[in-house]
C-alpha positions, 0 to 999 in steps of 0.5 A: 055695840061692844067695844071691841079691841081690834083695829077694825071690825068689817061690816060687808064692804065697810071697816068700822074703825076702833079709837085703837087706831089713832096715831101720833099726830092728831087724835082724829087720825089714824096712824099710817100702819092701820089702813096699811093693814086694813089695805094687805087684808082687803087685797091678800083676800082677792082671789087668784087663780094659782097661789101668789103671794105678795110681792110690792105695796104701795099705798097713797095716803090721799087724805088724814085718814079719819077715825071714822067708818072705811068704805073698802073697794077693790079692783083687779087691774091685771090678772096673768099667769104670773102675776096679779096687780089689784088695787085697793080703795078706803074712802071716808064719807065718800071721800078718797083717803087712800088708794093702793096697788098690790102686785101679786107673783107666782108661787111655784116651787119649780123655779125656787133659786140653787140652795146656795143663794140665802138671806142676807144675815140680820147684823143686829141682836135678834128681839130677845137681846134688844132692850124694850122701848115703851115708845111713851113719848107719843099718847098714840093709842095704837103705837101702845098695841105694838111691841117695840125692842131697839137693836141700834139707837131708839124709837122716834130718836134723831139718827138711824135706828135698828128697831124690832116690831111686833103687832100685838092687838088684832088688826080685823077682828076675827081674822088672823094677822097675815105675814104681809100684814106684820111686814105692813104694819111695821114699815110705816114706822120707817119715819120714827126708825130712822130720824133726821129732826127732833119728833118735839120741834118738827112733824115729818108725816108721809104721804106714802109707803111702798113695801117690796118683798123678796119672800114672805116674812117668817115669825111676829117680829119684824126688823126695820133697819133705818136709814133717811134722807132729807131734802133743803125744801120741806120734803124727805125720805124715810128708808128701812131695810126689812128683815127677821129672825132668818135674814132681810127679806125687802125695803119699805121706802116712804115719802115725808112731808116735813113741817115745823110745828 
């Protein structure tokens, strides 16, 4: 088999997993952002019967998903005139890693709001005057496929951040990188946007990501404009407003497990 650049190569209902898509914590790991794209691929593919975008993700990370062979099972729970909510499955040797639930709305013109109502403006530089972070804190090989550029603070440093993202390997091979992919991929770097404890001393993993969409992102960059909360207790939160080079455009939210190491 060819080595292949991609994040993932689909074989029928399985996603042969590239080493690309390792992440920060364990080099038998995934990073979160790879079946959080693997997840918007499978279910932007279910078909539905007018055109729907995707408006709210949520995915739980059941297990460590492993660099190993995904097992993709989809399902549509409720189909409408209006919406359309799927769920996703990636499992692992039979195993359970990460389920999710996709809710689609209704594209329709007709009820497209009064010409007065805009985006929220971005308040930070746009990616062009944003210095480059090379994230070369972590070896993980799949933050290394990403373009990073810090409006406000810094990737992965304590306090919140304004950083831009860019998704720059393929994440399934032979298919394009959709908008929601883009959107997807970059909110799982909530946590090292917005960051109460030292990355050195403390591990603060999350167990689940939720992406909720005002209109679909426009262009490869994707801001995530941070903000966190941590609890006395060992759990905490990780928050981004999402926008692009037209205006906010959502929020990604997600759960963090917090140890020390």
């Amino acid at each position: 088999m060819t080595i292949m650049d991609a994040i993932f190569r689909i074989e029928g209902h399985r996603a042969i997993t590239s080493p690309n898509a390792a992440g920060p914590w364990s080099p038998d790991m995934q990073h979160g952002s790879a079946p959080a794209g693997l997840v918007t691929w499978a279910a932007e593919a279910i078909a539905t019967p007018v055109p729907m975008q995707v408006a709210r993700l949520t995915i739980d990370l059941m297990r460590p998903v492993p660099l190993a062979p995904l097992e993709i099972e989809t399902e549509v729970l409720r189909q409408g005139r209006k919406i359309q909510l799927c769920e996703v499955r990636l499992s692992a040797g039979g195993v359970l890693v990460v389920r999710a639930t996709v809710l689609k709305i209704r594209v329709d013109a007709a009820q497209a709001p009064p010409p007065d109502i805009v985006d929220l403006p971005i308040d930070v530089p746009g990616p062009e005057q944003c210095p480059v972070e090379p994230a070369d804190f972590s070896s993980s090989p799949f933050v290394s496929g990403m373009s990073v550029r810090a409006a406000r603070g810094g990737f992965a440093m304590p306090g919140s951040s304004a950083i831009w993202y860019r998704v720059d390997r393929p994440l399934v091979e032979g298919a394009p990188i959709s908008q929601v992919m883009r959107a997807a991929v970059a909110s799982d770097f909530s946590n090292a946007t917005a960051v109460a404890l030292d990355f050195r001393h403390w591990t603060f993993l999350n167990a689940d990501l939720t992406i909720s969409l005002a209109r679909q992102p426009v262009g490869d960059w994707i801001l995530l404009d941070g903000d966190c909360c941590i609890g006395p207790d060992g759990a905490g939160l990780a928050m981004a407003r999402l926008g692009d080079q037209r205006g906010y455009f959502g929020r990604a939210i997600q759960t963090l497990v917090i140890e020390k190491r």
